[in-house]
N, C-alpha and C positions, 0 to 999 in steps of 0.2 A: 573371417570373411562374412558370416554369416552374420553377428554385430553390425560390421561395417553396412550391411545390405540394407537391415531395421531400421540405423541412423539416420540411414540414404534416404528410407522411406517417410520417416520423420520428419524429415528437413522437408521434403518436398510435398507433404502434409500439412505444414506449415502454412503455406501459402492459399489452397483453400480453404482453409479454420479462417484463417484472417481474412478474407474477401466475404465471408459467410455474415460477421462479426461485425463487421463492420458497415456491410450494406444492409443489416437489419435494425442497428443503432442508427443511421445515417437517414433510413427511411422515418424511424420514428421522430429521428430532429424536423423531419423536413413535412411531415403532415399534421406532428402534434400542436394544439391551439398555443396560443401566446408566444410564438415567434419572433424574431428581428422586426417583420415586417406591421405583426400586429402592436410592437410594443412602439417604433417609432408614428405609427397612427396615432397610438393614444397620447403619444408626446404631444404630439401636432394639436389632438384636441384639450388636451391641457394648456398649450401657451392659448389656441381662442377664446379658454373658458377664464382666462385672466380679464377681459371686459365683461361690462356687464351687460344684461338685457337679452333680449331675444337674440337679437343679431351676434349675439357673441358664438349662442352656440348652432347658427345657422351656419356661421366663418368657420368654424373646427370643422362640421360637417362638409360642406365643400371642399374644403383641404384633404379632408381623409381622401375624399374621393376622386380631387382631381388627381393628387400627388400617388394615390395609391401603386398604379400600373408603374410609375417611376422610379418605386418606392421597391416595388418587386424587382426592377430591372436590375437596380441597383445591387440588390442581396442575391441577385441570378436566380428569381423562383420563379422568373416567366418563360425558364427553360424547362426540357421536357427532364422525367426525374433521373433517367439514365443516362442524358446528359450534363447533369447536376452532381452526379457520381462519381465518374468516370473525369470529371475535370477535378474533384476535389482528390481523386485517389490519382491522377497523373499528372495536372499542370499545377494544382495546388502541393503534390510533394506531400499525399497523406495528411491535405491539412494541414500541413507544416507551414504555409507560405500564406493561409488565410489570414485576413486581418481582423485581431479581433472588436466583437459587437460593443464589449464594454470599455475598454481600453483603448481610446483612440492612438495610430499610427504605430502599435503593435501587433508583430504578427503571432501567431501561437507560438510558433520555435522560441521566438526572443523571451515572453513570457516564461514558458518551459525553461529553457536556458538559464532563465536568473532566478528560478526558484528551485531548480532540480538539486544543485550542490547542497541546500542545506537539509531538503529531505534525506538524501545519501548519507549526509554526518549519520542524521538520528537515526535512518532506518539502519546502514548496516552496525552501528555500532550496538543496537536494541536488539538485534539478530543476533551479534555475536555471543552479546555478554547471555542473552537466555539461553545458544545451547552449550555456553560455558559452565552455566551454572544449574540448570536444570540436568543435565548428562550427568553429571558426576552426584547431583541429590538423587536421582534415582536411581544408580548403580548402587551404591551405599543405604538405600531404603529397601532394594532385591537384596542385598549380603545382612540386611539387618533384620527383615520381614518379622514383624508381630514381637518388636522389642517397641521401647518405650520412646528410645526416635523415631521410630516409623511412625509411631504414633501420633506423635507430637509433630513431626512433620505434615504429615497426611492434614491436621488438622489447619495449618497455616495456608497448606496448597489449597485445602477444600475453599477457604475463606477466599483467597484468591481470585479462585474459579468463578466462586457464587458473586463478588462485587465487578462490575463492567469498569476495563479500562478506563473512561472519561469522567463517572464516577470517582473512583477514585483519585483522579489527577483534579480534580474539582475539594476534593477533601483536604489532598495536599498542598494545594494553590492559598486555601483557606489558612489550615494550620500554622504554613512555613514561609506566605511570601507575606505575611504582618496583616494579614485583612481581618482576622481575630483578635489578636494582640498584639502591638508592637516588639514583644520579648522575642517575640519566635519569628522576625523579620529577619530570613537568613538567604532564601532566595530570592531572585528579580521576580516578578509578579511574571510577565509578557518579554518576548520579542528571541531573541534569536544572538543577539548581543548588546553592549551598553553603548551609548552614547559616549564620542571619541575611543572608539576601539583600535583606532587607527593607530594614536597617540600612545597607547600604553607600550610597554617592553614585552619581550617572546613572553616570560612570566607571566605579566599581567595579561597577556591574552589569552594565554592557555587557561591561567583560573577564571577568569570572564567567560569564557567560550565554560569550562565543566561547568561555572555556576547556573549558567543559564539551560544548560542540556541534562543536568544533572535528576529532575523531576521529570519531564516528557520523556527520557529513556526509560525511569523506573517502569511510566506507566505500558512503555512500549513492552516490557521484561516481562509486567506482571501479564498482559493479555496472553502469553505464549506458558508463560508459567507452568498450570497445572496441567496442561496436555501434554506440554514433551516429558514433565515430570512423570504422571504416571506409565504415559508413552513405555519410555525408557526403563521403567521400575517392573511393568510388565511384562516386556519383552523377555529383560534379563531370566526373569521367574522362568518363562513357557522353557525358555532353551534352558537353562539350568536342569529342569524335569525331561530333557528329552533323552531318549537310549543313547546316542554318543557322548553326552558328558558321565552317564552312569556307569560306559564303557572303560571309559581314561581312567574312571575312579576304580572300576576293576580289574584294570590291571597295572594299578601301584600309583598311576598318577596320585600328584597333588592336590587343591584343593585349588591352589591358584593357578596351578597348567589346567585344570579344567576348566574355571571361570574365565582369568583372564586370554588365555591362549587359544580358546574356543569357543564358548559361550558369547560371548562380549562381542566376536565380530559379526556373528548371527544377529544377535541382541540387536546391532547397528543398520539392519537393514530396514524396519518399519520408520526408522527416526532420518532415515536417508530423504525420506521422502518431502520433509520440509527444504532442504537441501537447493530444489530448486528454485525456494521463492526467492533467495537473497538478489535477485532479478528483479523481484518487485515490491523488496523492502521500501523503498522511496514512495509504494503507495497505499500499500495493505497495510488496513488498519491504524494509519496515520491524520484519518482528515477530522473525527471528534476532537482524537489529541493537539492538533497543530490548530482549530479553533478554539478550544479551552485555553493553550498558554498563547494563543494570537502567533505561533510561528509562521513566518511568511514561507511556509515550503509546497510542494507540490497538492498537498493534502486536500489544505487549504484553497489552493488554486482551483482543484476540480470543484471544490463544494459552491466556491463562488460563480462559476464557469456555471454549471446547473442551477442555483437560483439566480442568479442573474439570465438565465436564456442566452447565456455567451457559448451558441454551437458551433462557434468556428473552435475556439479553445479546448474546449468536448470533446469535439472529435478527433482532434490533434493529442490530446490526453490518453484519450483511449485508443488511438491506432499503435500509441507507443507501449500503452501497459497491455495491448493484447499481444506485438512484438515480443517482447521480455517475459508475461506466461508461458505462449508458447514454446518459447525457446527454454525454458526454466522446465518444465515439465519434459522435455528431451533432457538437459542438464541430470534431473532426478534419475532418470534411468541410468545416466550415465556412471552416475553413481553407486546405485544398486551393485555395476558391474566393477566399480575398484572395490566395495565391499566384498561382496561376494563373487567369485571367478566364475563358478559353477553356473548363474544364471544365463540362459540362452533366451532367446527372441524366437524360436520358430512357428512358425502358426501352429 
């Protein structure tokens, strides 16, 4: 009951965090310089400055100024700001229903909508396969501690650690998609699929789709790499060294009813903790890698949404990846508690 009560409190914590979050992002869109309004000005005075002479740029300047007030009407900045809010968080639908600045006769959703499925491929399959393979390298680097794999490993992870995701997918792109050499042309350079993908058989689509996901997942893998690695290598150690596992050993236990029967699910609680981004695998840590190999996914979507001054998309981005944090960081607790039973919530 008492669980249930924290949950309770969580959830409906939720709802302030996001109101907070958003009306201080939402402020920043809407006073910071170079806006919708200032950008379609300078449009206006770009086509004047296409003639020549004085009068050219006399004609932009008049235009800034007549069209200006019209210009704001338009984008809704000639409302007062907390009613500029309160229509994007109620009649806009979170932003959801805005149309975006760069994208004419699109709204954010529809945007979101057609690039979300392929972030999802990449992220949770980047998700999975790191703590497929990181859990089980650092269980095996605890049971082997200061032998000549840990060593050798330690050494690959360090390397890892020390080179940045986009980095490295920039080296790979280099090496494997023929921009060095033609010998080593094994991957597609860009995009997300081949031309006529439609056309191929279940076969040829599934090796299309791995060929093409096959490098921006590694790089997804390696960014998580050396943390849950030693993450999980460490964990193991501490609870290995604590009085209940020295206990089981004295009194007959085994070596593998102490580690794996006990140790291990302890071990599993720090590593719980990534647990609840697989919520916001579609954005973390995805928008260098999805501009390096050009994938059209959400990544990508935000980075262009920010340089382009597209704040209707912005903020429709981020009302959803603050939905999905929020709710991932309840997720994570909740997790805690099918690991370990024993944790309580009381103040």
């Amino acid at each position: 009951m008492e669980r249930l009560d924290y949950f309770f409190r969580r959830l409906l914590l939720v709802i302030p965090t996001f109101l907070g979050i958003t009306l201080v992002c939402f402020a920043i869109t809407q006073f910071v310089p170079g806006g919708p309004v200032e950008q379609m000005v300078m449009q206006m005075k770009g086509l004047g400055q296409g003639e020549s002479g004085r009068a050219s740029g006399e004609l932009s300047a008049s235009i800034s100024e007549e069209y200006r007030k019209q210009i704001e009407e338009h984008f809704g900045f000639n409302k007062p700001f907390h009613q500029r809010y309160l229509k994007w968080l109620i009649t806009d639908r979170l932003g959801m229903r805005m149309e975006s600045y760069k994208f004419p006769n699109k709204t954010a959703w529809q945007l979101i909508k057609e690039r979300l499925p392929i972030s999802l491929i990449f992220g949770i399959t980047g998700f999975v396969l790191s703590y497929l393979v990181c859990v089980p390298l650092g269980i095996s680097k605890a049971l082997r501690h200061g032998s000549n794999f840990d060593f050798a490993s330690s050494v690959i992870v360090f390397i890892g650690y020390a080179l940045p995701a986009f980095a490295f997918g920039m080296v790979l792109k280099m090496a494997f998609c023929g921009t060095l050499d033609n010998m080593f042309d094994i991957f597609p350079v860009t995009g997300f699929q081949s031309e006529g993908f439609d056309a191929l058989t279940l076969v040829g689509k599934l090796g299309d789709r791995f060929m093409h996901m096959f490098l921006p997942v590694l790089c997804y893998v390696i960014g998580n790499f050396a943390v849950l690695t030693l993450l999980m290598k460490n964990s193991l150690l501490d609870q290995i060294g604590k009085d209940y596992v020295r206990t089981v050993f004295a009194r007959g236990g085994s070596r593998t009813r102490a580690i794996w029967g006990h140790a291990l699910r302890n071990s599993l609680i720090p590593i719980a903790t990534g647990f609840g981004g697989i919520l916001t695998v579609m954005f973390a840590g995805s928008v260098i890698i999805e501009q390096v190999f050009e994938i059209p996914g959400m990544g990508r979507l935000s980075l262009e949404a920010i340089v382009g001054r597209d704040y209707a998309v912005f903020m429709g981005i981020l009302s959803l990846t603050s939905i999905l944090g929020l709710l991932g960081n309840i997720l994570s607790d909740f997790c805690y508690v099918l690991i370990d039973p024993r944790i309580n919530f009381q103040r």
